[in-house]
C-alpha positions in Angstrom: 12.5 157.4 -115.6 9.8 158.1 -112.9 7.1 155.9 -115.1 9.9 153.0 -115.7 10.8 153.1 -111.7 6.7 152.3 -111.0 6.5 149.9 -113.7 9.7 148.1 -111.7 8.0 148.3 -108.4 4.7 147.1 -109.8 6.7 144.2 -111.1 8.1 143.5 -107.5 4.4 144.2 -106.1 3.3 141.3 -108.4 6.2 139.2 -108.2 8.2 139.4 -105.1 10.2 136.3 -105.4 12.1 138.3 -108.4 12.6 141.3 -106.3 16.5 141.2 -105.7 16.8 140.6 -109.2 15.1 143.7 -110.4 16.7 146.2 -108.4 19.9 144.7 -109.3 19.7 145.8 -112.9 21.1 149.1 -113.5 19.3 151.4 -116.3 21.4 152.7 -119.1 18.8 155.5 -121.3 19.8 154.5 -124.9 17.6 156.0 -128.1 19.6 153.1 -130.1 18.1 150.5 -128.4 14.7 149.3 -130.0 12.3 148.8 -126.8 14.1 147.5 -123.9 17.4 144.9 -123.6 19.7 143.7 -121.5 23.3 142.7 -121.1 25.2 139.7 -119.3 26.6 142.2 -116.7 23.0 142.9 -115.4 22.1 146.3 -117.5 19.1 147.1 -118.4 19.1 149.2 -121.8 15.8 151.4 -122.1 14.3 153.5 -125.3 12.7 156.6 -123.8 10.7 156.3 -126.4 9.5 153.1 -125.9 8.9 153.8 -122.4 6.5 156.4 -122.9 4.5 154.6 -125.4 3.7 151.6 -123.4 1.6 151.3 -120.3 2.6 151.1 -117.4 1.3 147.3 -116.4 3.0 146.7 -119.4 5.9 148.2 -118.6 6.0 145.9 -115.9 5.8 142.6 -117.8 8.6 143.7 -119.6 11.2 144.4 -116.6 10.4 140.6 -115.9 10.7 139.3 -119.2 13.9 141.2 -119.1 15.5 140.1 -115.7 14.0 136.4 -116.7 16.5 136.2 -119.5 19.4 137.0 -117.0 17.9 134.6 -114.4 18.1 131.7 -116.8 21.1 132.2 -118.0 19.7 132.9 -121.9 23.2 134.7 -122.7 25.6 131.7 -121.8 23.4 129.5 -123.0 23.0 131.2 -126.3 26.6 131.4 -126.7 27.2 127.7 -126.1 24.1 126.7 -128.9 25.8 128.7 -131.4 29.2 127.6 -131.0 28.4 124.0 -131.1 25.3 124.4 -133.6 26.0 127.5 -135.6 29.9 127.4 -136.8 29.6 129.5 -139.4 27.7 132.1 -137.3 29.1 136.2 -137.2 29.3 136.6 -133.3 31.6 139.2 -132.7 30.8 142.6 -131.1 28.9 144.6 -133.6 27.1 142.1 -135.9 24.1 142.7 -137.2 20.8 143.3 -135.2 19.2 141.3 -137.7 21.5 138.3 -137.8 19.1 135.2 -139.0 20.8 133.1 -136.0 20.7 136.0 -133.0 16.9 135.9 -133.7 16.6 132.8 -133.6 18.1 132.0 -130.4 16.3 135.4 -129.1 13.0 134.1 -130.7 13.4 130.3 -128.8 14.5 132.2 -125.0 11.6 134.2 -125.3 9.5 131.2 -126.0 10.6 129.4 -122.8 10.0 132.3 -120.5 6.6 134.1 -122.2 4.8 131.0 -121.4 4.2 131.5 -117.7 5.4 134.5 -116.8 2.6 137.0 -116.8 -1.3 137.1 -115.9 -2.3 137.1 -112.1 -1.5 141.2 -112.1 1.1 141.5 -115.3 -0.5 141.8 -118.7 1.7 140.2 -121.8 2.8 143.6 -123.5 1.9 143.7 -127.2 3.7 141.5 -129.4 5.4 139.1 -126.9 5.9 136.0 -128.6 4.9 132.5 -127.6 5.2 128.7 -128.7 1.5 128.7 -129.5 2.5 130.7 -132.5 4.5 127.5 -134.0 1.9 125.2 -132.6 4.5 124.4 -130.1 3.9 123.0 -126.5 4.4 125.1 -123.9 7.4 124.2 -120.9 10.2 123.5 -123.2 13.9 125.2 -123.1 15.0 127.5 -125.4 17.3 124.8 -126.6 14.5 122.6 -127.4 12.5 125.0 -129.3 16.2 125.6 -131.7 15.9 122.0 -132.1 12.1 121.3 -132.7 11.2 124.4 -135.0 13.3 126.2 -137.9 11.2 129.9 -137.2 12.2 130.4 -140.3 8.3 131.8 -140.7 8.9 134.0 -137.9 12.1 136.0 -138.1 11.2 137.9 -141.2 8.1 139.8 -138.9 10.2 139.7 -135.8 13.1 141.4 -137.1 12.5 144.2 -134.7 12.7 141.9 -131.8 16.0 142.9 -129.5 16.5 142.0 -125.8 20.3 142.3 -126.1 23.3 140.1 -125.3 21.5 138.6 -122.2 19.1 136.8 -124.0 21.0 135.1 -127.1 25.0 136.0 -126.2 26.0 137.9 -129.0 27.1 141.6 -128.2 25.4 144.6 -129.4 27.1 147.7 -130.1 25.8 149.8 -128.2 26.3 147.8 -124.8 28.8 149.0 -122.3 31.0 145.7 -122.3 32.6 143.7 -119.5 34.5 146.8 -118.6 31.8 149.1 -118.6 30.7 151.0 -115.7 27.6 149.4 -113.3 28.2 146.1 -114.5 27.9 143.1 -111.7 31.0 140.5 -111.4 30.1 136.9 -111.9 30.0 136.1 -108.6 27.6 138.9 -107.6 25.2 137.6 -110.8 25.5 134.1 -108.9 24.2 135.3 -105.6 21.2 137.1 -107.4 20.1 133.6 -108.4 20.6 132.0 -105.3 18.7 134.4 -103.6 16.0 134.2 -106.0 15.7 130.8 -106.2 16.1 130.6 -102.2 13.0 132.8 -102.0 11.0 130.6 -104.6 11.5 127.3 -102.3 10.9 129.3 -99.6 7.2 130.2 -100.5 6.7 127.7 -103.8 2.6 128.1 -104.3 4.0 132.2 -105.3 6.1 131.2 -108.3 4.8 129.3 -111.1 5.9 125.8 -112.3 8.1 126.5 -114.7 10.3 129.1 -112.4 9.7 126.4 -109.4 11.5 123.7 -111.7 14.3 126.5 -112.3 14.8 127.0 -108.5 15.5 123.3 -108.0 17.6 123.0 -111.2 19.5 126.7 -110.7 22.3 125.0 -107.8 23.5 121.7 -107.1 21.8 120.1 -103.3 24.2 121.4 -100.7 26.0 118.9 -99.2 23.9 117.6 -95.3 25.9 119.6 -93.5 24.1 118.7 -90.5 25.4 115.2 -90.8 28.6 115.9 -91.3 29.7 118.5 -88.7 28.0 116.2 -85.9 30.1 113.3 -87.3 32.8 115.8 -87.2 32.9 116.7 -83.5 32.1 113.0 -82.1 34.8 112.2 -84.2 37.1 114.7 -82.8 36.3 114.6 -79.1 35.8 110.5 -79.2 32.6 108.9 -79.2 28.8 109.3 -79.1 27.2 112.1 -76.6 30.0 114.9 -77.8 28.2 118.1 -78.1 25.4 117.3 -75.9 25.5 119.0 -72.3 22.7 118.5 -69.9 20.4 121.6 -69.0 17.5 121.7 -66.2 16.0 124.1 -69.2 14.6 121.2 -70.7 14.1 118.4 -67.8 14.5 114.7 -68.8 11.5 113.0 -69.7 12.6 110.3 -67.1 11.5 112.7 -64.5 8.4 111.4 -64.3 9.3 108.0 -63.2 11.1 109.6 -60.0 9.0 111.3 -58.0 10.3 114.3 -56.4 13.5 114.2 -58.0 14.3 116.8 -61.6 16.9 115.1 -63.7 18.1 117.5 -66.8 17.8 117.0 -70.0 20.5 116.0 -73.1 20.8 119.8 -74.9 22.5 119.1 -78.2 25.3 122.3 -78.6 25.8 123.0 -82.5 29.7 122.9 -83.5 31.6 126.3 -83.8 32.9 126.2 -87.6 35.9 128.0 -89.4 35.4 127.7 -93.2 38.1 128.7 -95.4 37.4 129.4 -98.9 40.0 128.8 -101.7 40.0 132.2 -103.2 42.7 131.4 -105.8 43.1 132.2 -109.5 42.4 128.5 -109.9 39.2 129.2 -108.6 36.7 130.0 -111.1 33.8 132.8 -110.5 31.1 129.7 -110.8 32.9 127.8 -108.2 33.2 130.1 -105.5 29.3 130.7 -106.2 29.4 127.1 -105.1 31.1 127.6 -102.3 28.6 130.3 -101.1 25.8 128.1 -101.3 27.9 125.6 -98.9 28.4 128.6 -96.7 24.5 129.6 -96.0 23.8 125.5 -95.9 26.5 125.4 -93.4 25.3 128.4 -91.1 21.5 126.8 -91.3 23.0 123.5 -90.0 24.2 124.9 -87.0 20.4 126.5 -86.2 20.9 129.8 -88.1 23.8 130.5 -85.7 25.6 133.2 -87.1 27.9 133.6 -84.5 29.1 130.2 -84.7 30.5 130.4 -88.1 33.3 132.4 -89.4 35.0 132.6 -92.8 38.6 132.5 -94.2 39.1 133.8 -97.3 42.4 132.2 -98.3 44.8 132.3 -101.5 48.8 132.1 -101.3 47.9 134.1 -97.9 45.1 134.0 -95.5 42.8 136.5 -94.6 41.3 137.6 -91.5 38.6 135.3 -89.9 35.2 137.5 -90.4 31.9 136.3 -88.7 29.4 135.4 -90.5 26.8 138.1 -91.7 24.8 136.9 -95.2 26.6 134.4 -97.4 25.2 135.7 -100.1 26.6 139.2 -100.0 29.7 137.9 -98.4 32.9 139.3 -100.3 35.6 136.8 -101.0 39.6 138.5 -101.8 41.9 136.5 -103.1 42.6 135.6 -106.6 46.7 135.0 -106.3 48.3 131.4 -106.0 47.2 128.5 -103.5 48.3 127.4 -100.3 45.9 126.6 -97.7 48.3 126.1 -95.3 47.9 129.9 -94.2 44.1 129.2 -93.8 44.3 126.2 -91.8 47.0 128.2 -89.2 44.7 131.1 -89.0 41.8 129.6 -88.4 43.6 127.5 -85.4 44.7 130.9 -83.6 40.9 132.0 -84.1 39.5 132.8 -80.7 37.6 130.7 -80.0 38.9 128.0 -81.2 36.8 126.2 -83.8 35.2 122.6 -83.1 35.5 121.9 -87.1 37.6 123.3 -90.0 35.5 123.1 -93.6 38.0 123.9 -96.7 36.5 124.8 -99.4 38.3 124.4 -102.3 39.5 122.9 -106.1 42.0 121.2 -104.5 45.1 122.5 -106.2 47.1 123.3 -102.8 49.5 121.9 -100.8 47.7 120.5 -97.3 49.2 120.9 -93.4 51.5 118.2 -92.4 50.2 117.2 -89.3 46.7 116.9 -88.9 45.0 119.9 -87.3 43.9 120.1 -83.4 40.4 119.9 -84.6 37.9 118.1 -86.9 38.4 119.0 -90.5 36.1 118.2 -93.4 37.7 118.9 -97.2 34.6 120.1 -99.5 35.8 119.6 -102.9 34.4 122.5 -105.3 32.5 121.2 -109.0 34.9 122.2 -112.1 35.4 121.6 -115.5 38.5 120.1 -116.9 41.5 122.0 -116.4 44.2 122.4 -119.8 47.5 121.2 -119.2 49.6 123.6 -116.8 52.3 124.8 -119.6 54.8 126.1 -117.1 54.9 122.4 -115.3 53.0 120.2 -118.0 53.5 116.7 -115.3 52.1 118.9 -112.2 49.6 116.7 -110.3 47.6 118.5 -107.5 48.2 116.3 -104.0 44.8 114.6 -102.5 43.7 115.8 -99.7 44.9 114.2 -96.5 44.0 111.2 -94.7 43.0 112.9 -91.2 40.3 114.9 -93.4 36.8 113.8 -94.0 36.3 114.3 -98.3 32.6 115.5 -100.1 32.3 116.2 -103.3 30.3 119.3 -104.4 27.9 118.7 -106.9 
């Protein structure tokens, strides 16, 4: 354990921008496992064995090959190629480690993350695979190399080759499950990303291209906050100048043309906001990750003002209004029916009272009936198409209300 924590630090010495991925995986000690894997819930399955054979630079290579696979996704992914590609395909829990089409779809992730991953401080361990080996380009996805090569060549000397469920989505039997212990929720796998790929924008020349191309790629543009909370409060308090106070902290720049005379300058005051987050079961795990990326957007539109911004979470019932801290660790309870009616009332007897209201939500909810004592902008979450609600099969959700300013998400 003491050789595989270094290797993990060296890893985060060499690559910082993956750093809150790597401590999130938790290590599971398994003598099943062949060298090292990983599961969709963010474990990290390790061979003693294979750990003391390897060194440790190595080591380190591998712990970002691992957490690479998670990062991109590789598990739903895989699951999604084989349903649509691979009909006839045994995926249940317990199939064979040498199933033609897990190693396949193992075999193709690994090509699209071996190819830029390591040098500049992390050796390739032994027997990583690449595309050169097909005579394939480097910089494709893992779906393109299923589609462009059969590896039919490859997966009789590869058979050994095993990163888990989290690279290719078929289970392995000796993973813990969804229900296992240490596993991470959906939403807490979606804020790992986000805060990864936040740190790769932040400081791009660190990261190569083909991790810069997944930070832009990994989340939807938030919507210009900026833009539309200013709107907001002119709109609400009627006309241009709302917002803007004058201050002899910043003198005008008209000043000069009076002599003698100090005239203050227009200060611009960011909006206080009250966002309330639909937090119920209609709400999907991937859309409230949405939602979280609104929330940071939102608190740097407002000059990183924490203080200004508080949070609702809000199902059938609303919570209480919390201040901001860090969107991305932020917990959201909920999960019941929808009325956003609550959230709208408690965020109006939040003291102080907000400038703007920013709902957050799938829009399944019935809406206030008189338009709110403030601005209120409606962000409408990204979703896939919903099935036919059996209990009332003609149920159509109401639109949001005139008096709100509408964005889609995504």
């Amino acid at each position: 354990m003491e050789k595989l924590l270094a290797a993990r630090l060296h890893a985060v010495k060499v690559r910082p921008y993956l750093a809150s991925a790597l401590f999130a995986l938790h290590i599971v000690e398994d003598r099943s496992v062949p060298t090292m894997a990983v599961d969709a819930h963010w474990r990290c399955y390790v061979n003693p064995g294979f750990v003391t054979r390897f060194p440790l630079e190595e080591l380190a290579g591998v712990w970002v090959h691992e957490v690479s696979h998670l990062l991109r996704d590789h598990h739903g992914r895989g699951e999604r190629y084989a349903r649509e590609h691979e009909p006839d395909e045994r995926r249940e829990k317990g199939a064979p480690a040498g199933d033609r089409g897990r190693l396949r779809r193992n075999i193709a992730a690994d090509f699209e993350i071996n190819d830029d991953i390591y040098g500049d401080g992390l050796p390739r361990p032994a027997g990583a695979v690449l595309p050169s080996l097909l005579r394939l380009p480097d910089g494709l996805l893992m779906e393109e190399y299923l589609h462009t090569a059969s590896m039919s060549g490859l997966t009789g000397d590869l058979a050994w080759l095993d990163c888990g469920s989290g690279a290719d989505g078929q289970d392995r039997p000796w993973e813990l499950g969804p229900d296992g212990a240490h596993g991470l929720s959906r939403q807490q796998r979606d804020a790992i990303r986000f805060r990864v790929a936040e740190g790769i924008k932040g400081r791009p020349g660190d990261a190569p291209e083909g991790w810069r191309r997944w930070a832009d790629e990994a989340f939807h543009p938030p919507q210009p906050w900026r833009q539309l909370l200013g709107a907001a409060v002119r709109s609400a308090v009627g006309g241009a100048g709302a917002g803007e106070n004058h201050s002899y902290r910043r003198p005008s720049r008209r000043s000069a043309g009076v002599p003698g005379v100090l005239l203050p300058g227009l200060r611009r005051t960011p909006p206080r906001v009250c966002i309330v987050i639909d937090t119920s079961g209609s709400v999907s795990d991937a859309e409230l990750g949405s939602a979280l990326l609104e929330v940071a957007a939102i608190s740097r539109s407002v000059g990183g003002r924490r203080d200004l911004v508080s949070v609702i979470s809000c199902d059938a019932a609303a919570g209480v209004a919390v201040p901001l801290c860090r969107a991305e660790s932020m917990e959201l309870i909920g999960g019941g029916g929808t009325d956003l009616r609550s959230g709208f009332a408690r965020a109006l007897r939040s003291r102080p009272r907000p400038d703007v209201i920013v709902a957050l939500t799938d829009g399944q909810t019935p809406w206030p009936s008189a338009q709110p004592s403030c601005r209120t902008v409606v962000g409408l979450l990204p979703r896939p198409a919903r099935t036919v609600d059996e209990e009332d099969p003609d149920y159509v959700p109401d639109t949001p209300p005139s008096w709100a300013r509408v964005v889609t998400i995504g």
